[in-house]
C-alpha positions in Angstrom: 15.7 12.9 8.0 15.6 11.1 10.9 17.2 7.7 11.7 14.5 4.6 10.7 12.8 3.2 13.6 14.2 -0.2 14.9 11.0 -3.0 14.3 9.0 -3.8 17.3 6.1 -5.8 17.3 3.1 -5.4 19.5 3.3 -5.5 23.2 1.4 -8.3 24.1 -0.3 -8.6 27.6 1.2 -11.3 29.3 -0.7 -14.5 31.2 0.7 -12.0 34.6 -0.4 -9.0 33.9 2.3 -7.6 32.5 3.3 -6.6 28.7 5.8 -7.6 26.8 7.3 -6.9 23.0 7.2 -10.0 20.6 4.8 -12.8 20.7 4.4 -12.6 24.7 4.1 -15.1 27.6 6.4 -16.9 25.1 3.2 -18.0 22.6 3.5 -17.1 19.1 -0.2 -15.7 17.4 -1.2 -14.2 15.2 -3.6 -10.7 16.0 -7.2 -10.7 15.1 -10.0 -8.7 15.6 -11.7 -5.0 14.7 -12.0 -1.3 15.0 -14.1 -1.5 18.2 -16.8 1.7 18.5 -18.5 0.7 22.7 -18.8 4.5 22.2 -21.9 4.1 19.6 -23.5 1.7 21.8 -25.1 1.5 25.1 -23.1 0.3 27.6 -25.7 -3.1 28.0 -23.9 -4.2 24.9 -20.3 -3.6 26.0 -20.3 -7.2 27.6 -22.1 -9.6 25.2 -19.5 -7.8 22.8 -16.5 -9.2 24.9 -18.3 -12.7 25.4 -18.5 -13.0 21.6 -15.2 -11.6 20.7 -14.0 -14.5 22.7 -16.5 -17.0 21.0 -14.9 -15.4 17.6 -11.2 -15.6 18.7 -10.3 -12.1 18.6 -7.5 -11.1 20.6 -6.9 -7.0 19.8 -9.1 -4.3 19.2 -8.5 -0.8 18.2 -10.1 1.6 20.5 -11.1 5.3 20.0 -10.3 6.2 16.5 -13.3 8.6 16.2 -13.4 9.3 20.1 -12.4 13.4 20.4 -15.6 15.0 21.2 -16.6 11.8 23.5 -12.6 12.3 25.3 -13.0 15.6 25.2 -16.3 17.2 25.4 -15.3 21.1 25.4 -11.6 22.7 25.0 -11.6 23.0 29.2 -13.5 19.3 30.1 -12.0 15.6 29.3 -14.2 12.3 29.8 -11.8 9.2 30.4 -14.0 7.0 32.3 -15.8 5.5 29.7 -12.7 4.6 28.0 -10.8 3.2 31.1 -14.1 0.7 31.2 -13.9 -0.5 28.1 -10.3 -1.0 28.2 -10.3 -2.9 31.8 -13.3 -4.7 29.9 -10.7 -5.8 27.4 -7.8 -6.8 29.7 -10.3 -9.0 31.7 -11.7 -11.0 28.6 -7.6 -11.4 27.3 -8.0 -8.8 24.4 -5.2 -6.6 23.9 -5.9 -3.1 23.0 -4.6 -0.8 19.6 -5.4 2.4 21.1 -5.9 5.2 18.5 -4.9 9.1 19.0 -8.1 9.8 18.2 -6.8 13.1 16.5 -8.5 11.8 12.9 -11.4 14.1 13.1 -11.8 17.3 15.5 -14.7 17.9 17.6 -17.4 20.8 16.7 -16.2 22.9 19.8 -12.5 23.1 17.9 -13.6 23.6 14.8 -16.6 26.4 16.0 -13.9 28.3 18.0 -10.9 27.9 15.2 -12.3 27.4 11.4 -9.0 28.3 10.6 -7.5 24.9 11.5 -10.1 23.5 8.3 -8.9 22.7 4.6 -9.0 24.7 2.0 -9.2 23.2 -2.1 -7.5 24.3 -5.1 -10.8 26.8 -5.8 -10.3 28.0 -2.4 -13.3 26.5 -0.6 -13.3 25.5 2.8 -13.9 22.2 3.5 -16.4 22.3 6.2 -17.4 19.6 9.4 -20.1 17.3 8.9 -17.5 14.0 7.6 -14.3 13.5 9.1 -10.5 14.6 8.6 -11.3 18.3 8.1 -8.2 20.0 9.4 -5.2 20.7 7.7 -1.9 18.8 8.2 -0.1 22.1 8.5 -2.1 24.3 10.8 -0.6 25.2 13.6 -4.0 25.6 15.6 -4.5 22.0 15.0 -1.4 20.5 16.1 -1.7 22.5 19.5 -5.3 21.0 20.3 -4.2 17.3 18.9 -0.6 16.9 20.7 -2.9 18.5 23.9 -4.8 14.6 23.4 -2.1 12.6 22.5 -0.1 13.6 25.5 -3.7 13.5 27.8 -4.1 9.7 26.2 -0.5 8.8 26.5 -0.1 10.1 30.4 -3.4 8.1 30.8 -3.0 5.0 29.6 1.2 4.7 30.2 0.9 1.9 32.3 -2.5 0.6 31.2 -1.8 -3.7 30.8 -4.2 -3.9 28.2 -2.0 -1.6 25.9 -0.4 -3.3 23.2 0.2 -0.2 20.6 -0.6 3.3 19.7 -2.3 4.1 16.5 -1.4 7.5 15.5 -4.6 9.0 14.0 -6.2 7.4 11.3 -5.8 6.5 7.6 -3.8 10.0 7.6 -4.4 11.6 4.4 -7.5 9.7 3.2 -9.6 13.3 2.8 -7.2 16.3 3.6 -3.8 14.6 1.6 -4.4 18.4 -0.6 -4.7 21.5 1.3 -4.1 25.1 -0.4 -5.1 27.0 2.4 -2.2 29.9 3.5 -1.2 27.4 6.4 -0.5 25.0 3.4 1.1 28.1 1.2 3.7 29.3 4.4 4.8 25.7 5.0 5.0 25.5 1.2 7.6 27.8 1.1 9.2 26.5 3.7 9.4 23.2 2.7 10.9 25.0 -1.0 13.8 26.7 0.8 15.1 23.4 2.5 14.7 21.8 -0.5 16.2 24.4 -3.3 18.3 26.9 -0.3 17.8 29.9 -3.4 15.1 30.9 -5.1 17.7 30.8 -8.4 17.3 27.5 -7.9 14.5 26.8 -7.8 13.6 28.9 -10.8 16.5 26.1 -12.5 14.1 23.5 -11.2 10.6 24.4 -12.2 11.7 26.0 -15.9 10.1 29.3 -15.0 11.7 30.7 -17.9 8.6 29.7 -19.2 5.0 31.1 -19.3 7.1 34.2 -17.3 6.8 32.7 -14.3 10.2 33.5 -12.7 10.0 34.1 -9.0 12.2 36.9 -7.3 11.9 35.1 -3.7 10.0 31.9 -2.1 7.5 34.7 -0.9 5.8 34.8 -4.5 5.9 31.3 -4.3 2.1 29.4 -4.1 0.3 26.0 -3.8 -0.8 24.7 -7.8 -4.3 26.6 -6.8 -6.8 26.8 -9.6 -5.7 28.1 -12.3 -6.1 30.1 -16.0 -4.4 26.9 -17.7 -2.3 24.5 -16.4 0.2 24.8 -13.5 4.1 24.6 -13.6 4.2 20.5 -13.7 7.1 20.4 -11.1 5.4 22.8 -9.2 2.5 20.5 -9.2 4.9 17.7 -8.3 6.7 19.3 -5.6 3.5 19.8 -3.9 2.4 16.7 -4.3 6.1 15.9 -2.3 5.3 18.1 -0.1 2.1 17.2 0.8 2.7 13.5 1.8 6.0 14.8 3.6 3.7 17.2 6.0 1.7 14.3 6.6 4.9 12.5 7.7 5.9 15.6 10.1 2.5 15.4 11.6 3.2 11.7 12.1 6.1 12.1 13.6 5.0 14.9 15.7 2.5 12.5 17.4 4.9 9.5 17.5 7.6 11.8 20.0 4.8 12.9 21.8 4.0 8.8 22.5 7.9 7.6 22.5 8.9 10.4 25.4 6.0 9.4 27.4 5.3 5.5 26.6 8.6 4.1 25.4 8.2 0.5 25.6 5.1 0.7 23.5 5.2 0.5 19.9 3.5 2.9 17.5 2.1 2.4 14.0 -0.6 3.9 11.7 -3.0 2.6 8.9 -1.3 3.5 5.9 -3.9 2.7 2.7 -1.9 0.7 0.1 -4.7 0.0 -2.0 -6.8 0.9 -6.0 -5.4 4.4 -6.7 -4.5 5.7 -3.2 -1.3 7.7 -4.3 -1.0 10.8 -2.6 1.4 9.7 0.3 4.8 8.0 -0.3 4.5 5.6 2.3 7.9 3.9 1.4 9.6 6.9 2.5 6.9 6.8 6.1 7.8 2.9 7.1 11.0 4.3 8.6 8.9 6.5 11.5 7.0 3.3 12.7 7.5 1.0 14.8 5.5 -1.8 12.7 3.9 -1.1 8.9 0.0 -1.2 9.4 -2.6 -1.3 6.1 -5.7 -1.4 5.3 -7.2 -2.6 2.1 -10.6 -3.0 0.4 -11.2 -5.3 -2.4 -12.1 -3.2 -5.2 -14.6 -3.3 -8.0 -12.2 -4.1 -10.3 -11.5 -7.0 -13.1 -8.8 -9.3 -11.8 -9.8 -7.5 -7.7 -7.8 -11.0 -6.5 -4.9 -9.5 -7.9 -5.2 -5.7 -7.0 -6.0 -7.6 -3.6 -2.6 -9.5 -4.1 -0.5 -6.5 -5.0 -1.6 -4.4 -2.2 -1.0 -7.0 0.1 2.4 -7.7 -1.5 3.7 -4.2 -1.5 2.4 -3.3 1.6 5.4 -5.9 3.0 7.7 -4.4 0.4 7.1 -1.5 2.3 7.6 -2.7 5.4 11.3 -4.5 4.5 9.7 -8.0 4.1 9.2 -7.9 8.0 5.8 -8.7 9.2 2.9 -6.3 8.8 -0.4 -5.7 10.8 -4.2 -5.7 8.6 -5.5 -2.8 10.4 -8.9 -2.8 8.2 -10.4 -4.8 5.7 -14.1 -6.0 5.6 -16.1 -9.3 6.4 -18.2 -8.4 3.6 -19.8 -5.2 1.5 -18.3 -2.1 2.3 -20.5 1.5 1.9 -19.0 3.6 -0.4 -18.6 2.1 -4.1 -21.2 2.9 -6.4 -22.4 -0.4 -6.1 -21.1 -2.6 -2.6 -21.2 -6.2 -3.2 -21.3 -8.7 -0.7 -18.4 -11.4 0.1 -18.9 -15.0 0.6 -17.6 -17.0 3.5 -15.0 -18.1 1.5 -14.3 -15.0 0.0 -13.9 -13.4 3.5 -11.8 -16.4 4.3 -9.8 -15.7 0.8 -9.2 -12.5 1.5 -7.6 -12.6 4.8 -5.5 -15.4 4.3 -4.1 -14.0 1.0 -2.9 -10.9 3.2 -1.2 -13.5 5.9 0.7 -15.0 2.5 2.7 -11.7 2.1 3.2 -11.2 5.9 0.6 -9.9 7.5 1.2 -11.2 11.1 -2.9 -9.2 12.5 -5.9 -10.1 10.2 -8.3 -6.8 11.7 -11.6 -5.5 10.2 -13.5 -2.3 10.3 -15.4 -2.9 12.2 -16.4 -5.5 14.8 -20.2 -4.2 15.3 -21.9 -3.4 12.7 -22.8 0.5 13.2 -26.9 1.1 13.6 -26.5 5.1 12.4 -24.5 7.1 10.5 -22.5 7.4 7.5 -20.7 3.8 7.3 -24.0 1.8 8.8 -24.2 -0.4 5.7 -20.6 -1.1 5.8 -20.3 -4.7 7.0 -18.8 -5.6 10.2 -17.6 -9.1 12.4 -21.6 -8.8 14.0 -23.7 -7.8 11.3 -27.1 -6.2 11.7 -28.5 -10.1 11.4 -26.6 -10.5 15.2 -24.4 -13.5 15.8 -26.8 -15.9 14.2 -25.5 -15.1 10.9 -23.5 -16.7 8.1 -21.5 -14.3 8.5 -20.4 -14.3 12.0 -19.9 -18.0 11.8 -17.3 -17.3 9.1 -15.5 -15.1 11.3 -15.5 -17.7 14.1 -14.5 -20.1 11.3 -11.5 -17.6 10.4 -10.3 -17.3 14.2 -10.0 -20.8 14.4 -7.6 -21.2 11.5 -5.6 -18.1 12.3 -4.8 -20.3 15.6 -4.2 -23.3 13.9 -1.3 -21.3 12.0 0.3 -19.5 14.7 3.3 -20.8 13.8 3.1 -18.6 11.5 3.8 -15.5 12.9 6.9 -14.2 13.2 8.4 -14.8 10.2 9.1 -13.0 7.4 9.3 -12.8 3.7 11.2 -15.3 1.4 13.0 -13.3 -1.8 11.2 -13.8 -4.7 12.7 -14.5 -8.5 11.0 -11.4 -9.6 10.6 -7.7 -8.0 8.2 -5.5 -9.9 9.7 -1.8 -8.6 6.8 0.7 -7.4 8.1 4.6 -7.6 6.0 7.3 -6.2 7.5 10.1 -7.8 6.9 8.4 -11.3 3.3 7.7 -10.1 2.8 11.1 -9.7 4.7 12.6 -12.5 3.3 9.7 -15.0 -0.2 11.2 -14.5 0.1 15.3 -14.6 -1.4 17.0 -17.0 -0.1 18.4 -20.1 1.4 14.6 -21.3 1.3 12.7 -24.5 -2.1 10.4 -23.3 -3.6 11.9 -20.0 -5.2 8.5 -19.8 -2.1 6.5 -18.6 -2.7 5.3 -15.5 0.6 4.2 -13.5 -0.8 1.8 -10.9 -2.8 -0.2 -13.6 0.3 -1.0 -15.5 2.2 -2.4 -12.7 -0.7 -4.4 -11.9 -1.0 -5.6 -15.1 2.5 -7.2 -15.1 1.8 -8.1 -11.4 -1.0 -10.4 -12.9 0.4 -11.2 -15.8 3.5 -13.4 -13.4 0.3 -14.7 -11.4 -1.1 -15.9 -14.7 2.5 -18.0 -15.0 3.1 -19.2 -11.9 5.8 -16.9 -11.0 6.7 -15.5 -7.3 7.2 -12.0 -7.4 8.0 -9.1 -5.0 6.4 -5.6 -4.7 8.8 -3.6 -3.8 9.2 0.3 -3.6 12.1 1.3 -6.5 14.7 1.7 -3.6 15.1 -0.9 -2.5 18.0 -3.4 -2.9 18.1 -5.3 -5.8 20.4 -8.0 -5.4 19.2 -11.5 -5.7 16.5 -10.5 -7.9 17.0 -12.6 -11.1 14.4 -10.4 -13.1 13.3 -6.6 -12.3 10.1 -5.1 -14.1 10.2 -1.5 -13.4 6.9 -0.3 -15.4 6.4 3.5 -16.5 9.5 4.7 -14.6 8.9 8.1 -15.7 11.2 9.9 -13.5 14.9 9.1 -13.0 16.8 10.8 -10.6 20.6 9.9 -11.3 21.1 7.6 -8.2 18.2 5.4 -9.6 19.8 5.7 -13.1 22.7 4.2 -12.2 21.6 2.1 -9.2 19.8 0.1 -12.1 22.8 0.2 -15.1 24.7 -1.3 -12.3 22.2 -3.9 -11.7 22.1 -5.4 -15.0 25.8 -4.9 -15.7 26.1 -6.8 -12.6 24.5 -9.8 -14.1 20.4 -8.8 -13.4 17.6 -8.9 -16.0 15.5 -5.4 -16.5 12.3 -4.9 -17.9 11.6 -1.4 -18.4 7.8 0.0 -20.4 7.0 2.6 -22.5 7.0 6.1 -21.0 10.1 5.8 -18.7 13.2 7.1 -18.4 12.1 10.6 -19.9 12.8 13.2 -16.8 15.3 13.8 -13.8 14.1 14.4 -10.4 13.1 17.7 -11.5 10.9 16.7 -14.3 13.3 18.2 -16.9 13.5 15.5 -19.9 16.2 14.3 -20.9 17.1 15.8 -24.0 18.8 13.4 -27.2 15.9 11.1 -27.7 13.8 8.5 -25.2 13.7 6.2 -23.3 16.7 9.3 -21.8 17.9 7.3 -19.2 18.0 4.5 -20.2 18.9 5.0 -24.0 22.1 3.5 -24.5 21.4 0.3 -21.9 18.4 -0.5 -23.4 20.1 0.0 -27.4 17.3 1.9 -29.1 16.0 5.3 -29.5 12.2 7.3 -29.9 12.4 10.7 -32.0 8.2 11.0 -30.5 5.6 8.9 -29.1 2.6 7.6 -30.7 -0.1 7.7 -28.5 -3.5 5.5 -29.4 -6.9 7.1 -29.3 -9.7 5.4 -27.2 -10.6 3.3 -30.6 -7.1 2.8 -31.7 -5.2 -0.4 -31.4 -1.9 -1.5 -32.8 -1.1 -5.4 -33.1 2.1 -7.3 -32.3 3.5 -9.9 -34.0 3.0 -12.1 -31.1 -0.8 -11.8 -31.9 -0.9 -9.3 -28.6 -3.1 -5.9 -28.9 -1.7 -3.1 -28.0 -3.6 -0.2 -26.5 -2.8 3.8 -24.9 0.8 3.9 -26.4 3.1 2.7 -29.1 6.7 4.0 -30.4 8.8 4.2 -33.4 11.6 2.3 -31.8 14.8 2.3 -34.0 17.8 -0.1 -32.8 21.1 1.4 -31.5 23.1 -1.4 -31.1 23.1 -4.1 -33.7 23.0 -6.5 -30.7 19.5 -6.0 -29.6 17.4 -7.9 -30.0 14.0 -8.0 -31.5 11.1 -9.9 -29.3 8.2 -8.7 -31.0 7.5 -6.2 -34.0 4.1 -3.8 -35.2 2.4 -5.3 -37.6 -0.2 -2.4 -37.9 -0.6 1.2 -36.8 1.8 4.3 -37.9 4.7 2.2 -36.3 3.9 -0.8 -38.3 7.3 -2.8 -39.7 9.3 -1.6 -36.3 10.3 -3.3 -32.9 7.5 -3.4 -30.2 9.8 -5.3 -27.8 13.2 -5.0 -27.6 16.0 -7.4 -25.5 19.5 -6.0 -25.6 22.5 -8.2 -23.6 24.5 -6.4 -21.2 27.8 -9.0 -19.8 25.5 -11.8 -17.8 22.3 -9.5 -17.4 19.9 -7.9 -19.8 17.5 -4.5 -20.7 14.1 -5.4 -22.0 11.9 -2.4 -23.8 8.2 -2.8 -24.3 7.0 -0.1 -26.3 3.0 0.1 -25.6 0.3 -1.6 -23.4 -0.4 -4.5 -23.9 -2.5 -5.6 -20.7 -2.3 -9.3 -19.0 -3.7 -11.1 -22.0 -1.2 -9.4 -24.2 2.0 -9.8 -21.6 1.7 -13.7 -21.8 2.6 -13.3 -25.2 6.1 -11.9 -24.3 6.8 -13.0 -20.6 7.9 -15.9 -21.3 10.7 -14.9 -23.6 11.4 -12.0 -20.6 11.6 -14.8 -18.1 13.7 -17.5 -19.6 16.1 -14.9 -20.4 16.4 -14.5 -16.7 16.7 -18.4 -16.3 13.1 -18.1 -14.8 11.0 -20.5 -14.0 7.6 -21.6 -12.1 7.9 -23.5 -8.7 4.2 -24.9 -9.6 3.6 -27.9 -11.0 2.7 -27.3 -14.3 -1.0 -28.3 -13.9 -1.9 -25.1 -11.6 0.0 -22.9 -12.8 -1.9 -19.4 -13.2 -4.9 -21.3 -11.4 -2.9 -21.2 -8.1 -0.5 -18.2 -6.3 2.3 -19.5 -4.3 3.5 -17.4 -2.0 6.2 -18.2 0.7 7.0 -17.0 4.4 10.3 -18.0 6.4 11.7 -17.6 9.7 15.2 -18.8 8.6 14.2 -22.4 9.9 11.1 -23.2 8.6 9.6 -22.2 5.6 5.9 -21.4 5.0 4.4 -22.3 1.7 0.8 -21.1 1.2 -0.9 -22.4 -1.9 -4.4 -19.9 -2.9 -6.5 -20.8 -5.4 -7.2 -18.2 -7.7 -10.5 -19.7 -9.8 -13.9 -20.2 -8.7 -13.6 -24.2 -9.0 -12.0 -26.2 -6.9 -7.9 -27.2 -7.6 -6.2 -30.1 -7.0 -2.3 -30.0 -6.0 -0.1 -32.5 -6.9 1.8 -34.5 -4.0 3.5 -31.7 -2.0 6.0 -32.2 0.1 5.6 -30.8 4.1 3.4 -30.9 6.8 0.1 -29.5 6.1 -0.9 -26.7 9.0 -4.4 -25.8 7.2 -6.0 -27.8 4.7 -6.6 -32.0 3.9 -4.2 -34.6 2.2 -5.6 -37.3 0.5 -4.1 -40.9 0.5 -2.4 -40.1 -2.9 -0.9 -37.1 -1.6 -2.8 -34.9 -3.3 -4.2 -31.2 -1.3 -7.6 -30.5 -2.5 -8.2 -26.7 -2.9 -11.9 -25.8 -2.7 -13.2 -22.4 -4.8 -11.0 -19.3 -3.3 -9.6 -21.7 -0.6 -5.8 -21.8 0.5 -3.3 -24.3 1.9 -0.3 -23.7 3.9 2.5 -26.2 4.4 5.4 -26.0 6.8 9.0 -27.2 5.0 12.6 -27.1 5.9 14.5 -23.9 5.2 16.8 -25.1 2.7 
């Protein structure tokens, strides 16, 4: 593994010409602006774009993403010029420039001459051209013909001033995360004999003991392809592993292609921290960048503010708390949900202020002109189809006028929450295999539902990936932490027994890093911390409920759950159901800290029914005034000097803060001190670092 990547921010064009790292020429901003496509437009158009990109505020664009076959016309010919415009365009209107690999889809000429460089599925069909991202992570071919660009682009555009970053590819694993092909099988294997050195081994690993599926050397060895029944689980989950780590090589295959040719620029990628978007672990991919980048689409969802919330959280999570750069989100409808609603001004507004909350230091869209033909033509952009004389365009030039007003802004970082809620990618993946209790569990939705529920009560809380340091968190919710390797098994006994409060949910603690389960009873793991025990799980049918005696429903799961340890405590009991008369929600004392248990699912409505309990425990409380509380997120920013408080309102209606202390950078006081927050609107106060 290599050594993580110290933090650089972009390289700003400076007032002389020059470039520099940070907020450069000495003035702090914050980024804005869009995927920029001059290539699907005449060039007539090129500089009315520039004069309204000014008029809109933007100050970066990402250039090329989907540029190959325009760069490169044939394997022999290359086409810069057009490029060098458009980036001389930039520089002279003050807009830096993200410039993108442009390896994210290949041109026909490479794919005509070498199909063999396309995906291949679990049935074994080829993924053909005609979208984008068809070539496989681990094909040779492809990696010859893409680090032949990269170096081309990076020679090119070295000393370009315009350049402020390079964007390795795009959204890297969006459509080609899965490829069987034999490319995918050889580097399989390979990838199996690092990690288990003997084929003994790995038979220990995988249980092939069972179904006769014992291996005499990593040559029999192949993707989870379709098959008869169901495939080896950890087989599937090792590929899953392996799958988001060959995306990481290819990453980092690019990246020392740009550092040994361009190193004083920094390099990032769009990583896609958003809905269900599992298949690579991006905590373990933050340390090959320079900066975290996202992007993130509000989804069709109940409670989309909060997915929108939890992305946005995590994604600086990722990132170390350190600030983060918005690569995409959109102004309005996007293309491809089965039904694409529009955004309001505010909502647009909403939306990219919530992301600035948890650190986002560039607030970019796909894309800045709305595109006229192909695939992604209804998918909104800054200029719409309407033109400039749009509602729409003036809430963009709305929004780049109050992303200057809070420059100030930028820079800093995150202030620690009370609460973390841990995010693991080998439990997310593990969780939902085949071959479990309920193949309806679904991982992301129960961390979201506790995510909301601490929304709902006015409580700060963290994202943060299940590695990361815990200290100073007074209360950790780790839901459905299936999979416990034995450095995260103790990492978290020592946690509490060092004075911290747990939560853990139903469904974790049952397997080791190898998805052996841990034999003696559940929750394994965590067994004798948490002081109770499950002989077998009860999951509920689509139609089945069980109820607490809270009042909360739960749904998907329940437990017999029989006490341990005469000190734990009961929180809540079953009322109804198979498991009726036994604890639902368990709290057992450990020195200073405490384990928590919640035995089934009991969805936001159903967690306010026991948070409470959970968070006085921890000595937890709101930092709202009581009045907003759940109507308002609070979410804070510091740079060690100042603090940044941003108040967003959550409802449709419009809030009203009580007298809050600091000086008010967006939004109006009133004469009683009062902050008025209109429907989806947010306020943002600069205070003292305590």
């Amino acid at each position: 593994m290599t050594s993580p990547v110290q933090h650089r921010w972009l390289r700003w064009p400076a007032t002389d010409g020059t470039s520099s790292s940070g907020t450069g020429g000495g003035r702090a901003r914050i980024a804005y602006g869009a995927d920029y496509n001059p290539e699907q437009w005449p060039r007539e158009v090129w500089a009315d774009d520039a004069r309204l990109m000014r008029e809109a505020g933007v100050n970066i664009v990402t250039l090329a993403v989907f540029s190959w076959a325009k760069l490169q016309p044939t394997a022999d010919t290359w086409d810069f010029a057009w490029l060098d415009e458009v980036m001389d365009l930039m520089h002279a209107n003050g807009i830096a420039v993200d410039l993108a690999t442009a390896t994210a889809s290949p041109p026909p000429w490479l794919t005509t001459a070498h199909p063999e460089i396309l995906p291949v599925n679990e049935r074994g069909e080829t993924l053909w051209p005609g979208a984008r991202q068809h070539w496989r992570p681990t094909s040779p071919v492809f990696r010859e013909h893409a680090l032949r660009l990269v170096e081309a682009m990076a020679a090119r555009y070295a000393d370009h001033p315009a350049l402020a970053a390079w964007h390795v590819s795009n959204e890297l694993g969006c459509h080609n995360v899965y490829d069987y092909s034999d490319d995918a099988a050889a580097a399989f294997r390979a990838w199996l004999r690092d990690r288990y050195k003997t084929s003994d081994a790995l038979n220990d690993a995988w249980g092939t003991s069972f179904w006769s599926q014992w291996y005499g050397s990593f040559d029999e060895v192949l993707p989870p392809r379709l098959a008869a029944s169901y495939p080896n689980p950890t087989q599937q989950l090792d590929f899953k592993r392996f799958s988001s780590d060959a995306l990481r090589d290819y990453l980092r295959a690019e990246a020392d292609v740009l550092r040994r040719i361009t190193p004083d620029v920094p390099v990032t990628t769009n990583f896609m921290l958003m809905g269900d978007m599992s298949g690579m672990n991006y905590a373990d991919w933050a340390a090959e960048l320079d900066f975290v980048a996202n992007d993130h689409y509000r989804q069709a969802v109940p409670r989309s503010d909060d997915e929108l919330s939890l992305s946005a959280n995590l994604t600086s999570g990722v990132a170390g708390g350190r600030p983060w750069y918005l690569m995409e989100h959109a102004t309005s409808a996007v293309n491809w949900q089965r039904i694409n609603a529009v955004k309001s001004t505010a909502l647009l507004r909403h939306d990219a202020l919530t992301h600035l909350a948890h650190g986002a230091d560039a607030v970019c869209f796909f894309q800045w002109r709305q595109s006229a033909s192909g695939a992604e033509k209804f998918h909104s952009g800054m200029v719409p189809h309407a033109g400039p004389d749009s509602e729409l365009f003036r809430g963009v030039v709305g929004l780049g006028r109050t992303l200057q007003d809070l420059a100030p802004v930028a820079g800093s970082g995150r202030l620690q929450s009370p609460v973390a809620v841990l995010v693991d990618w080998d439990s997310w993946w593990a969780s939902e295999l085949d071959s479990h209790p309920s193949n309806v569990l679904r991982y992301r939705q129960e961390a979201l539902d506790w995510y909301g529920a601490l929304l709902d009560a006015g409580v700060r809380a963290d994202a943060v990936p299940v590695g990361s340091d815990l200290s100073g968190y007074r209360l950790v919710v780790a839901p459905v932490l299936y999979l416990v390797p034995e450095e995260t098994r103790v990492r978290l006994h020592d946690y509490v027994e060092g004075g911290g409060h747990l939560v853990l949910t139903y469904f974790s603690g049952i397997a080791d890093a190898d998805d052996r389960v841990y034999l003696g009873g559940y929750p394994g793991a965590f067994r004798d911390l948490l002081g109770v025990r499950v002989e077998e799980f009860v999951p509920l049918l689509d139609d089945e409920t069980v109820t607490l005696s809270t009042g909360a429903t739960g749904t998907l799961w329940s437990e017999p759950v029989r006490l341990t340890d005469p000190a734990t405590e009961v929180l809540a009991s079953y009322l109804d159901g198979s498991v009726a008369g036994g604890p639902a929600v368990t709290r057992r004392v450990v020195g200073e800290g405490s384990a928590s248990y919640v035995s089934t699912r009991l969805g936001v409505d159903g967690l306010a029914t026991v948070l409470p309990a959970l968070l006085a425990g921890a000595g937890v409380t709101s930092e709202l005034p009581e009045p907003v509380r759940g109507a308002v997120e609070h979410v804070v920013r510091t740079n060690g000097t100042d603090d940044f408080v941003f108040y967003v309102n959550r409802t449709a209606g419009q809030i009203t803060l009580p007298d809050v202390t600091g000086e008010l950078l967006l939004g109006e006081r009133a004469d009683d001190g009062t902050v008025t927050l209109e429907a989806h609107g947010v306020a943002v106060l600069r205070t003292p670092h305590p």
